[in-house]
C-alpha positions as CSV (number, residue, x, y, z in Angstrom):
1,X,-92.6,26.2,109.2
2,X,-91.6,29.6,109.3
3,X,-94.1,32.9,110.0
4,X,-93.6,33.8,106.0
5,X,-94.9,29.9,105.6
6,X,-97.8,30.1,107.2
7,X,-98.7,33.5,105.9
8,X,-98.2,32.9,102.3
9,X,-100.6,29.4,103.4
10,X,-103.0,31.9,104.9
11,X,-103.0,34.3,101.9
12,X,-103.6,31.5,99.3
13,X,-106.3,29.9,100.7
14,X,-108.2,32.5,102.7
15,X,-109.2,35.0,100.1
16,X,-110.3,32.0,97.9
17,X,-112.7,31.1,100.4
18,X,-114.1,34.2,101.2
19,X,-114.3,34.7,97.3
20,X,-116.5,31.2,97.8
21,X,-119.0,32.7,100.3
22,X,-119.3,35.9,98.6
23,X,-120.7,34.0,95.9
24,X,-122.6,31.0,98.3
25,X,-124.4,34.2,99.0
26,X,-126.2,34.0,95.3
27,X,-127.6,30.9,95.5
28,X,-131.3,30.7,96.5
29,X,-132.9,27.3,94.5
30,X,-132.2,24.2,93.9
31,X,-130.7,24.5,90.3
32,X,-128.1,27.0,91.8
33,X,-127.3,24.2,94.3
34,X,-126.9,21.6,92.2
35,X,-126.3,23.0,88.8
36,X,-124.9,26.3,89.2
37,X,-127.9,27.6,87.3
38,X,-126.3,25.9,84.1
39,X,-124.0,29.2,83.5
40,X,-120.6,27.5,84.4
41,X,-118.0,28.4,81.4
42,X,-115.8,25.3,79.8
43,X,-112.8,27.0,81.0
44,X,-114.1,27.3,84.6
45,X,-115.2,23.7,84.9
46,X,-112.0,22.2,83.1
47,X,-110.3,24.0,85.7
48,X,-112.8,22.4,88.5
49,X,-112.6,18.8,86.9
50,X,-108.6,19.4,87.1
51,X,-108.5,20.1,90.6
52,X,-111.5,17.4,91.6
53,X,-109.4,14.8,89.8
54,X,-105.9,15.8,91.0
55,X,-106.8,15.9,94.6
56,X,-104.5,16.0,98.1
57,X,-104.7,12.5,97.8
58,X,-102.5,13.1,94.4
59,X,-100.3,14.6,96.2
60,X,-99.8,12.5,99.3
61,X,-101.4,9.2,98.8
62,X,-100.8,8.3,95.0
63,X,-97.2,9.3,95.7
64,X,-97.0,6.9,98.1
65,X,-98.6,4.1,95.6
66,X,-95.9,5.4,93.0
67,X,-93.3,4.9,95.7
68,X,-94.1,1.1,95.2
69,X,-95.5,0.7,91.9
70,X,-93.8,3.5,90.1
71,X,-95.0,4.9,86.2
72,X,-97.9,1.7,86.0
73,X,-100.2,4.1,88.2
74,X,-99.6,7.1,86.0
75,X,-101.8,5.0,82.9
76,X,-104.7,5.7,85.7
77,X,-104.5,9.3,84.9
78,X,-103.0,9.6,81.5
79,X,-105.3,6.8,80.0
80,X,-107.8,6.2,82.2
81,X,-109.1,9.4,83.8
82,X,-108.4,11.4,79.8
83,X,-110.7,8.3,78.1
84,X,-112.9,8.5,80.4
85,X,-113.5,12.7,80.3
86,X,-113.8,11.8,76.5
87,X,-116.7,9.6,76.7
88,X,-118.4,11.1,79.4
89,X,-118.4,14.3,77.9
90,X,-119.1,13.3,74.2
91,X,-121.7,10.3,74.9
92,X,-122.5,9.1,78.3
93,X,-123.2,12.8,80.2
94,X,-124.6,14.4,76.9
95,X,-128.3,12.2,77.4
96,X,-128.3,13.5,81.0
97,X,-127.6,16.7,80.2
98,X,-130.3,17.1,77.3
99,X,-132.9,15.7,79.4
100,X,-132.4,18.3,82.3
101,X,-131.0,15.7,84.9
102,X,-129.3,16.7,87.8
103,X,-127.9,13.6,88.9
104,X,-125.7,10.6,86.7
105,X,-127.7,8.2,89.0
106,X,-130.9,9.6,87.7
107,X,-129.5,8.3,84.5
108,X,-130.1,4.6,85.8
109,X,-133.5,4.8,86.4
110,X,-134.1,6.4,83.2
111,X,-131.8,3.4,81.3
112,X,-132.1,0.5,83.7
113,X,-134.4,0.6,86.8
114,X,-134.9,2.5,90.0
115,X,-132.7,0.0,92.3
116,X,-129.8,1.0,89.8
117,X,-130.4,4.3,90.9
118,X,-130.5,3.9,94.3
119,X,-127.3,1.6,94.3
120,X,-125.4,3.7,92.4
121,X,-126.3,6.4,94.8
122,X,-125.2,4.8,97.6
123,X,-122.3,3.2,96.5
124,X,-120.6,6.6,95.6
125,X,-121.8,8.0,98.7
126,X,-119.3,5.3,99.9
127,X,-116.6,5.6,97.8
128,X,-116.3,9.5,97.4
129,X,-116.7,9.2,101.8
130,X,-113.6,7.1,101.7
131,X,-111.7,9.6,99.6
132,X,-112.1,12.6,102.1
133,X,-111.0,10.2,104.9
134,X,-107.9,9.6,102.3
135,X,-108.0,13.8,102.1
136,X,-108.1,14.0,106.1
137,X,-105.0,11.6,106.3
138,X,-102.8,13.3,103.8
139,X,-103.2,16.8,105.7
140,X,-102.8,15.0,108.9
141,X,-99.2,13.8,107.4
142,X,-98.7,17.2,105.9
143,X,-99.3,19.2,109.2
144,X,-97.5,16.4,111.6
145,X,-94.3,16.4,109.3
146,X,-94.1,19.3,107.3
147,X,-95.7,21.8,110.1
148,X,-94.3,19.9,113.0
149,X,-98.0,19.7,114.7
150,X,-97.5,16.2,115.9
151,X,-100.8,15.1,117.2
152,X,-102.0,18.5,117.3
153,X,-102.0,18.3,113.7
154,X,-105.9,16.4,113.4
155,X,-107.7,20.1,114.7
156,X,-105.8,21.4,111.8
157,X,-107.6,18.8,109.2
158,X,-110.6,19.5,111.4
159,X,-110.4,23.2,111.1
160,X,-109.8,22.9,106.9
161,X,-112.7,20.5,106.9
162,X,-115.1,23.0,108.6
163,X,-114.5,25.6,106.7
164,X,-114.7,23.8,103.4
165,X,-118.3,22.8,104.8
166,X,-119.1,26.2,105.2
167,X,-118.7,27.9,101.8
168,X,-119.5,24.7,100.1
169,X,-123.1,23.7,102.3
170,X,-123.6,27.9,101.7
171,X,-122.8,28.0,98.0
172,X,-123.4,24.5,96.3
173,X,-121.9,24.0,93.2
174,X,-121.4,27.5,92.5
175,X,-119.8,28.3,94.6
176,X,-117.3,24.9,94.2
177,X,-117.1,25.4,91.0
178,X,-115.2,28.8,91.5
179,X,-113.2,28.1,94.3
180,X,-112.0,25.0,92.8
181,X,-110.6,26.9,89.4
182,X,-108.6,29.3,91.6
183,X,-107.4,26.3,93.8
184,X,-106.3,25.0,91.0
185,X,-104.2,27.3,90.0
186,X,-102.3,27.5,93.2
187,X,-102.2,23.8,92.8
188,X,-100.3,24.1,89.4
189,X,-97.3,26.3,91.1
190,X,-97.1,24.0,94.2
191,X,-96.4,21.4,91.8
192,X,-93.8,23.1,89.7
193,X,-92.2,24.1,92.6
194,X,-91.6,20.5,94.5
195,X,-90.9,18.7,91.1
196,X,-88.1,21.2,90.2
197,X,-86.3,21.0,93.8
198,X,-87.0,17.1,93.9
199,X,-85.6,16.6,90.3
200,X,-82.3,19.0,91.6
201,X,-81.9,16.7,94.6
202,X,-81.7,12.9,93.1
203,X,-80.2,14.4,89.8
204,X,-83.0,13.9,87.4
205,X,-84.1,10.8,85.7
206,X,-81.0,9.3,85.4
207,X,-79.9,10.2,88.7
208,X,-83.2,8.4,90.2
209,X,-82.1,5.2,88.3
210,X,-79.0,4.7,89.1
211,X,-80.1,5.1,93.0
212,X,-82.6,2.5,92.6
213,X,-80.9,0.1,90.9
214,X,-77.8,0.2,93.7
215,X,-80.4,-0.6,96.4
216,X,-81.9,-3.2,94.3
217,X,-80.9,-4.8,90.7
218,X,-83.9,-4.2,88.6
219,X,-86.0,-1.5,90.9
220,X,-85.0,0.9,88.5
221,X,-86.6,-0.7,85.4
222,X,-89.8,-1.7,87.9
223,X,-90.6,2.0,89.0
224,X,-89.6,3.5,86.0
225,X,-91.1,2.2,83.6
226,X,-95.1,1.2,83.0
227,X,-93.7,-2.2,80.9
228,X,-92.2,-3.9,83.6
229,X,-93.9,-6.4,85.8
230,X,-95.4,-5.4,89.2
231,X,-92.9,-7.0,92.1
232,X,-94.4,-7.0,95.6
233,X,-92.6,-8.1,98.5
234,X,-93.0,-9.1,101.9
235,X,-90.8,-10.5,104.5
236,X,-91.9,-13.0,106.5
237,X,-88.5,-13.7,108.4
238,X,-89.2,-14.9,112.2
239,X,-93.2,-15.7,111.4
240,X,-94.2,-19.3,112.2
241,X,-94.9,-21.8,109.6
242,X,-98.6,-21.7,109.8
243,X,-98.9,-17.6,109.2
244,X,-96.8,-17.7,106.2
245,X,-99.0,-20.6,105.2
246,X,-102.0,-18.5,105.8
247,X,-100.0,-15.6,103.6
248,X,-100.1,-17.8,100.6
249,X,-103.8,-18.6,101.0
250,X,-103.9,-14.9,98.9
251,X,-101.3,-15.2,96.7
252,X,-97.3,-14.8,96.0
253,X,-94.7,-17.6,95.9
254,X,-92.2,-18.2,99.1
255,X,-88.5,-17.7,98.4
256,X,-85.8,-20.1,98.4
257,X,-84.8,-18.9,101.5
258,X,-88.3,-19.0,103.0
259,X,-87.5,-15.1,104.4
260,X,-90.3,-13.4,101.7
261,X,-93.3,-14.0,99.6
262,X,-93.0,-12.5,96.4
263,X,-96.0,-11.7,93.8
264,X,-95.7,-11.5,90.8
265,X,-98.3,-9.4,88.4
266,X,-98.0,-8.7,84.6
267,X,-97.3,-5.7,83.2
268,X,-99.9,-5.7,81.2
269,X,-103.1,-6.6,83.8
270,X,-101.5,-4.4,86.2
271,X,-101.9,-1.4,83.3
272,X,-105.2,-2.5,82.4
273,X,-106.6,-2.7,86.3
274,X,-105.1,1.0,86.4
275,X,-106.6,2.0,83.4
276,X,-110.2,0.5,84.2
277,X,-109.7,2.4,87.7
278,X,-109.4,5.9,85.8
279,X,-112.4,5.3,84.1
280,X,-114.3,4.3,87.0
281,X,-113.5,7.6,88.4
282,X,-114.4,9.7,85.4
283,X,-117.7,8.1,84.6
284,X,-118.7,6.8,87.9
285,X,-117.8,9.4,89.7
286,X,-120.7,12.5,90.0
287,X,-118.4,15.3,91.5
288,X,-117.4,15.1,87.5
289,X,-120.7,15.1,85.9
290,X,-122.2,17.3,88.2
291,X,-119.9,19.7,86.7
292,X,-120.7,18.9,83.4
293,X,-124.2,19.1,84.1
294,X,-123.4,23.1,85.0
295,X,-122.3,24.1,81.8
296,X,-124.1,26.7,79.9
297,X,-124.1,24.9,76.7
298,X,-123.3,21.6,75.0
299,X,-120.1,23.2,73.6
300,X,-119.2,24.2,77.2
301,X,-119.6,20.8,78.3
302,X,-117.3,18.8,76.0
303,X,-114.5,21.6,75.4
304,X,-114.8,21.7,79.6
305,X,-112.8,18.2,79.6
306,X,-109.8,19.6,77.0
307,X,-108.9,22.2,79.5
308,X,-108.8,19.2,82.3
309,X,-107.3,17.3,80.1
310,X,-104.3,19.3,79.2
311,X,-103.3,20.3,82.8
312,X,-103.6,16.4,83.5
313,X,-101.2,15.3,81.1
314,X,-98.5,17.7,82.4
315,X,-99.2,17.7,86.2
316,X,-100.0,14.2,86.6
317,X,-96.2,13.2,85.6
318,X,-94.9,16.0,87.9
319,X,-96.5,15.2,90.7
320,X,-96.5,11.5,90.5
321,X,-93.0,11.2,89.9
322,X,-92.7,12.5,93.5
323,X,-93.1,9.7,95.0
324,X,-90.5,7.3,92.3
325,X,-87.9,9.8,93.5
326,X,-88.8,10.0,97.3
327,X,-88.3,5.9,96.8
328,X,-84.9,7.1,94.8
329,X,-83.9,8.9,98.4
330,X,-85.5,6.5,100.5
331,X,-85.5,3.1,99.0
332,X,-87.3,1.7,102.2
333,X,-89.9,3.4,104.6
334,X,-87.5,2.4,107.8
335,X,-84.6,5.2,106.3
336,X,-87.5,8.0,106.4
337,X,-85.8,10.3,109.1
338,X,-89.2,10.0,111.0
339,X,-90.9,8.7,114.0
340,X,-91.7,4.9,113.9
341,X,-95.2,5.1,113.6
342,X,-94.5,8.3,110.1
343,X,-92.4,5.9,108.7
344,X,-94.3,4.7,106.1
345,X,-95.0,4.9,102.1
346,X,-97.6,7.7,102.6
347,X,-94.7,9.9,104.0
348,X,-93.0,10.2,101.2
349,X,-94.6,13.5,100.1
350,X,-94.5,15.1,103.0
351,X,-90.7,14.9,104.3
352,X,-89.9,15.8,99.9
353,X,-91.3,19.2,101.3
354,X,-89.7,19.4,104.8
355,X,-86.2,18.0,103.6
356,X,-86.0,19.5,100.2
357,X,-88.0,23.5,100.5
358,X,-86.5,26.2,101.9
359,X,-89.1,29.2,103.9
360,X,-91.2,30.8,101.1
361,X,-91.1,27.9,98.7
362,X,-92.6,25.5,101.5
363,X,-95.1,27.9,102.3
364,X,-95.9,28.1,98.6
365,X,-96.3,24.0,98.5
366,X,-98.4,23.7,101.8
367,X,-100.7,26.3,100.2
368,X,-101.1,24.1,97.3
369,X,-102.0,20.8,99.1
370,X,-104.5,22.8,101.3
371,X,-105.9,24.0,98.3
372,X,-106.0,20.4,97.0
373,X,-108.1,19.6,100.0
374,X,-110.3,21.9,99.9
375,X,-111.3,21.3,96.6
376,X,-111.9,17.7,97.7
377,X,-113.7,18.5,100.6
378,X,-116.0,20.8,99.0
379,X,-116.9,18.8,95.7
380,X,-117.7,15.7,97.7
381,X,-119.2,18.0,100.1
382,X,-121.9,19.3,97.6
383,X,-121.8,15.9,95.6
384,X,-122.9,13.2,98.4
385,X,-125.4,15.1,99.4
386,X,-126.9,16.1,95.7
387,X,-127.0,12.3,95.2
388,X,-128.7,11.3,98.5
389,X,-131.6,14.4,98.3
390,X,-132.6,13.5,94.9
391,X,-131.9,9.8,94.3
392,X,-132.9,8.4,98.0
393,X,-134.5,11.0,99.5
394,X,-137.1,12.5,97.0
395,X,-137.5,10.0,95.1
396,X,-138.0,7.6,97.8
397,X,-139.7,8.9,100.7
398,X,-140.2,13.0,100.3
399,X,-142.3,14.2,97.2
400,X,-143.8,17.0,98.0
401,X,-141.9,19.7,99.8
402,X,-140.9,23.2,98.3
403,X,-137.6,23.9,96.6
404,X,-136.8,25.2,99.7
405,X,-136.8,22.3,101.8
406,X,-134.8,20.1,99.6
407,X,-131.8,22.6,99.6
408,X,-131.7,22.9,103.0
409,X,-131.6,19.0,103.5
410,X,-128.6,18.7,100.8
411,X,-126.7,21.9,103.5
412,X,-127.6,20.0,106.2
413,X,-126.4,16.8,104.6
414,X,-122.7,18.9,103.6
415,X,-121.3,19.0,107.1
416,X,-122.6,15.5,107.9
417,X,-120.5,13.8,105.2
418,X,-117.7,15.6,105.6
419,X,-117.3,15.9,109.2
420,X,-118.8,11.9,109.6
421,X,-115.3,10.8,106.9
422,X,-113.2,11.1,109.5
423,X,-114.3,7.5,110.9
424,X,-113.1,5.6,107.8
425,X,-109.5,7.1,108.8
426,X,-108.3,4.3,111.2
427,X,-109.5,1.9,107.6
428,X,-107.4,3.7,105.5
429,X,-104.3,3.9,107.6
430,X,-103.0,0.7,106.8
431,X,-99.2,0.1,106.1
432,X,-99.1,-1.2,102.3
433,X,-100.5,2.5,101.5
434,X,-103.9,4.1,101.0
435,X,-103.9,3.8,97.4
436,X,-103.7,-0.1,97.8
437,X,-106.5,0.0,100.5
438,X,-108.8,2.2,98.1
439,X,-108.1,0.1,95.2
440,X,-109.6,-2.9,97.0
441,X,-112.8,-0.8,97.6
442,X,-112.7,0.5,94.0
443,X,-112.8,-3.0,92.6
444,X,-115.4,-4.0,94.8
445,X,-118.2,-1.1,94.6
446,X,-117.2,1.5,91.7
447,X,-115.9,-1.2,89.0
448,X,-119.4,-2.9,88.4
449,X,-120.9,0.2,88.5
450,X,-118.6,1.5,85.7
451,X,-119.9,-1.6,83.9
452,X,-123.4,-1.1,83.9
453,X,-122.8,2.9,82.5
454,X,-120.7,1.9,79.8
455,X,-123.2,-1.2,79.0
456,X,-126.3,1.3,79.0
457,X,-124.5,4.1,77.1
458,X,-123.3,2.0,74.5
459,X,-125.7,-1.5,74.7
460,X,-129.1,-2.2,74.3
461,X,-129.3,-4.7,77.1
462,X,-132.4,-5.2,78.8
463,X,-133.8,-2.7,81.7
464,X,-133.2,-5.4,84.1
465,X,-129.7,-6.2,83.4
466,X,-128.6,-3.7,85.4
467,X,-129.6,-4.9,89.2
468,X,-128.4,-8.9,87.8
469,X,-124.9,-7.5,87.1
470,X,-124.5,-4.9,89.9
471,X,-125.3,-8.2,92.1
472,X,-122.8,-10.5,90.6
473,X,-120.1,-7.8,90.5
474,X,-120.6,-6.5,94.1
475,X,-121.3,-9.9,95.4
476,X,-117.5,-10.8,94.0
477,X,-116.2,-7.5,95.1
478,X,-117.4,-7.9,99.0
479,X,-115.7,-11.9,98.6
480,X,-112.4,-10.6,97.8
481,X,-112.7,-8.0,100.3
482,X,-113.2,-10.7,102.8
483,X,-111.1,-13.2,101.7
484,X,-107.6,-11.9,103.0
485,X,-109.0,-11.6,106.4
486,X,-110.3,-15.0,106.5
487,X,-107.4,-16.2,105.7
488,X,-105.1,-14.7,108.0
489,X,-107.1,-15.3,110.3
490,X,-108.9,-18.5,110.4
491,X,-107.0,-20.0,107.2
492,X,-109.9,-20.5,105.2
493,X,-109.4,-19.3,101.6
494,X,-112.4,-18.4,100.4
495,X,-111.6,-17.6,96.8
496,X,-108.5,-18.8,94.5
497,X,-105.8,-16.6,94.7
498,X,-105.7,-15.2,91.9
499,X,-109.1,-14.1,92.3
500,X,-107.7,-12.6,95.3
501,X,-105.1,-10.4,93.5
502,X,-106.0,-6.5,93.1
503,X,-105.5,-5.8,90.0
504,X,-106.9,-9.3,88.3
505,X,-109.4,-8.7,90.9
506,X,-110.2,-5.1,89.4
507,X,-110.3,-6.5,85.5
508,X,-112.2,-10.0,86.9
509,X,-115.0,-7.6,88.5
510,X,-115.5,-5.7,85.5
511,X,-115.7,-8.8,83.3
512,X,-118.5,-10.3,85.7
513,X,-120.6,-7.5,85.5
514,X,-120.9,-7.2,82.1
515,X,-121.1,-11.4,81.8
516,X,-124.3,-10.9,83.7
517,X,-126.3,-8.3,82.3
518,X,-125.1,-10.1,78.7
519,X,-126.6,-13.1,79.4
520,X,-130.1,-11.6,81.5
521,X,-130.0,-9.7,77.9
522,X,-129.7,-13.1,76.3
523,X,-132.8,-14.5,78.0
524,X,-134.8,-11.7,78.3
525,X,-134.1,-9.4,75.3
526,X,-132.7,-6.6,74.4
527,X,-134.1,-3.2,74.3
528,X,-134.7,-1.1,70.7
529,X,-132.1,1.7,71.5
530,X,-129.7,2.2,74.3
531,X,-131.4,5.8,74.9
532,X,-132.9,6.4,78.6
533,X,-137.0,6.5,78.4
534,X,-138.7,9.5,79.6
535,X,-139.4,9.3,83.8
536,X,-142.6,10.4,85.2
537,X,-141.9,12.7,87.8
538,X,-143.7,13.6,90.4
539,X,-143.5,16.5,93.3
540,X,-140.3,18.3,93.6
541,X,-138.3,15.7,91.0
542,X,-140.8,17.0,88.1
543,X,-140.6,20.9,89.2
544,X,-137.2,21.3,89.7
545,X,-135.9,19.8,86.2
546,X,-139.2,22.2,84.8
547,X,-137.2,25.3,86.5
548,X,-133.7,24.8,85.5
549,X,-133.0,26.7,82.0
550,X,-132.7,25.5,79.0
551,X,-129.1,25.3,77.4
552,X,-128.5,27.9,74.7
553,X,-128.1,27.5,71.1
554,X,-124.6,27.2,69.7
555,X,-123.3,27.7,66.8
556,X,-119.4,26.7,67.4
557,X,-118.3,23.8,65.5
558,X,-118.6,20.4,67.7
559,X,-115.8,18.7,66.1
560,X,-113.4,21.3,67.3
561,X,-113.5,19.8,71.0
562,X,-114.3,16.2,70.1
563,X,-110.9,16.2,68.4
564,X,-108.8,18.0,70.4
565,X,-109.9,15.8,73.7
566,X,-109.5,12.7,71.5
567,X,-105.6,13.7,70.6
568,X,-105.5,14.4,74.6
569,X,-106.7,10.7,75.0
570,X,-104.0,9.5,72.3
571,X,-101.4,11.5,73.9
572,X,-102.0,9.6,77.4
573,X,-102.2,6.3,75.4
574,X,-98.5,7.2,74.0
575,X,-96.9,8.5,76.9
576,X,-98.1,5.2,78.7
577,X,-97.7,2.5,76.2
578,X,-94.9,4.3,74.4
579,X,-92.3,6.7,76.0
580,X,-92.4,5.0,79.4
581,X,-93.1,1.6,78.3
């Protein structure tokens, strides 16, 4: 990159930051921490949910999953993500909210039991760690391609990654919360930016077609549209007999010719596993209801998720559809004009912005993905550690400590898990794409826990369904995690293969779960209203949801944003099932 580049990168991203630790500097308790205070505006936390959701792993990795499975992953977003804003905001975060909680896994307790709590803090501990080791990657590529940084590039994701820890572990949410809204503006132009010059270079939609189909007959209808069936392939020319007998153990069916195994997956599962995936993220996921739990009002909180909804429709399509056209100009990973070991789908994004962006307009797009990643790095970063104080920590093993204390343990905590998600890197650096790897630990972890909110939100199954169904569904999810690897390597299959198959997997987990806590409801009973009971705190749990302030009165009309986020959610439904159907 050129010096005006890196100075327009520098420019972006530096006063943001500094704007973020001016601000850290006002936090003192634990309800500016974790909450913000409750005086985040719905415009500022739209703005934040936008730029949590549509992270550097938007950029980089999901246009390497779009590279293979084209507009089906865009229902994730449009449908998924939009429903799931809808409901969280409207029913499932509004009890959590009125009752002064700081954390969704709270909620658990309060509904279910306190091993639902403790699981579901744990698990998203997990799975939010495996997205900044998703984050780290995608600025590795960005900085090794785009920069030219070779190796040198990982003190460059090290660098971003400590300085996210220090405004966030400083500033908590309110800090986040701020930084994240202006991040997301420079976010919005990056986007514009690479869409228009990528759209220029394979001559629009119809220009992307007609490339696809001469590379291969029906590509085009695959990656372009969310109808199609899902087509993987993989070659298996000059492997012995045994290994491609070991391949089938997990699905696919050998060609004629014995030179591929091709799978096969429905248009329709492969939409509804996408669409159950969004949900998981909106509802599961606490770096969006911790946001929610920061508005200053209940008016705040649901018009909060029209804003994010809106920029989602529209960005979502521009930046996914980066990675349909980098397929377009580089039908297979081996044309990428890269070094062996960059030449695979992830890269797609990247060389787009070294190939196609001239000096200024490159600077412009780097700034954007850096901005993406910081506004990863520092909602996980004040996230992971809000669940872990509160849901493991206090409640568990220290009661009685000031207000003090605790914040101090969840700044601590901020550098830990973002500095200790760089060893899930070498898991995520797979060659069929980190999307596909984090779908696999999606399924098995975040899908049954998606379950269980949806069930006590809108159930009355028993307290103790809860723990059954999270135990069916991530006893399944950790088989089908095993099951490819012992079958390619000792050729045992331990589950059918079609229980093996992502997305049937995905829709198969979420079935189980709720299977589970239907029938322990069946034996057991069920409970006289799906509302969570009143917890008895005790020590630093009880005072700190006594200190945070009450949400004011307001008078504006509630069916104004319960509408308008419900024609967002149609809107997503009809872009996916309709226009690109």
């Amino acid at each position: 990159m050129s010096a005006i580049d890196w100075s327009i990168v520098i420019a972006l991203n530096a006063g943001i930051i500094l704007y973020g630790i001016v601000r850290g500097r006002d936090t003192k308790t634990s309800s500016d921490w974790f909450l913000a205070g409750r005086s985040l505006p719905w415009w500022m936390i739209g703005l934040s949910l936008y730029a949590t959701a549509i992270d550097a792993s938007d950029l980089v990795a999901d246009a390497g999953g779009t590279y293979a499975v084209g507009m089906s992953y865009l229902v994730t977003n449009w449908v998924g993500v939009t429903l799931g804003w809808f409901l969280l905001a409207n029913w499932i975060a509004l009890p959590m909210y009125r009752a002064g909680m700081y954390t969704n896994a709270e909620y658990l307790e309060a509904r279910f039991s306190l091993s639902a709590r403790v699981i579901s803090a744990l698990v998203q501990a997990l799975y939010r760690t495996l997205v900044l080791a998703i984050i780290a990657i995608t600025l590795y590529l960005l900085l090794a391609i785009v920069c030219g940084l070779g190796t040198n590039a990982w003190w460059g994701v090290v660098l971003i990654a400590v300085l996210a820890t220090a405004y966030t572990s400083l500033g908590g949410l309110r800090a986040v919360a701020v930084t994240d809204a202006l991040q997301s503006v420079v976010m919005v132009v990056a986007s514009f930016a690479l869409f228009y010059a990528v759209w220029m270079a394979v001559g629009g939609w119809g220009g992307a077609g007609e490339r696809l189909e001469s590379h291969e007959p029906g590509l085009s209808a695959q990656l372009l549209h969310a109808g199609t069936d899902n087509i993987a392939v993989q070659g298996v020319v000059g492997e012995s007999p045994e290994t491609v007998a070991r391949r089938l153990l997990v699905g696919g069916e050998l060609s004629p010719d014995g030179g591929e195994i091709v799978t096969r997956s429905p248009a329709w599962l492969v939409s509804l596993a996408w669409l159950i995936i969004g949900l998981g993220y909106a509802v599961v996921n606490h770096t969006q209801s911790m946001r929610l739990f920061g508005a200053r009002s209940e008016w705040d909180l649901r018009m909060a998720v029209v804003v994010s909804g809106l920029v989602l429709l529209v960005l979502n399509f521009t930046n996914l559809s980066v990675g349909i056209f980098g397929r377009a100009l580089y039908p297979d990973p081996s044309l990428m004009p890269l070094a062996a070991e960059l030449q695979v789908r992830d890269s797609t994004f990247p060389l787009i912005v070294r190939e196609l962006t001239s000096a200024g307009l490159r600077g412009v797009i780097v700034a954007g993905v850096v901005a993406a990643c910081f506004s990863t790095f520092d909602s996980i970063g004040s996230t992971v550690p809000s669940l872990l104080v509160r849901d493991v920590l206090a409640r568990l093993f220290v009661k009685n400590r000031p207000d003090s204390y605790f914040v101090s343990a969840s700044r601590w905590l901020t550098p830990v898990v973002i500095l200790g998600a760089f060893a899930f890197v070498p898991l995520m650096m797979q060659e069929r794409g980190m999307l596909m790897v984090f779908l696999d630990w999606v399924g098995a972890f975040v899908v049954p826990l998606l379950a269980v909110y949806l069930m006590g939100a809108f159930t009355r199954v028993h307290r103790s369904s809860a723990t059954w169904g999270l135990a069916v569904g991530i006893i399944y999810g950790t088989l089908k995690l095993l099951a490819p690897v012992l079958a390619l390597r000792f050729g045992v299959a331990l589950l059918p293969a079609m229980l093996v198959n992502n997305y049937a997997s995905t829709v198969i987990s979420l079935l189980l779960t709720v299977a589970a806590m239907l029938a322990v409801s069946a034996v057991r009973g069920w409970e006289p209203s799906s509302q969570p009971r009143e917890l008895a705190l005790e020590g630093w749990l009880r005072d700190s949801r006594a200190a945070i302030a009450v949400a004011a009165g307001d008078q504006r009309p509630v069916a104004v944003p319960v509408l308008l986020a419900g024609a967002i959610v149609a809107i997503g439904a009809a872009l996916s099932f309709g226009v690109f159907w």
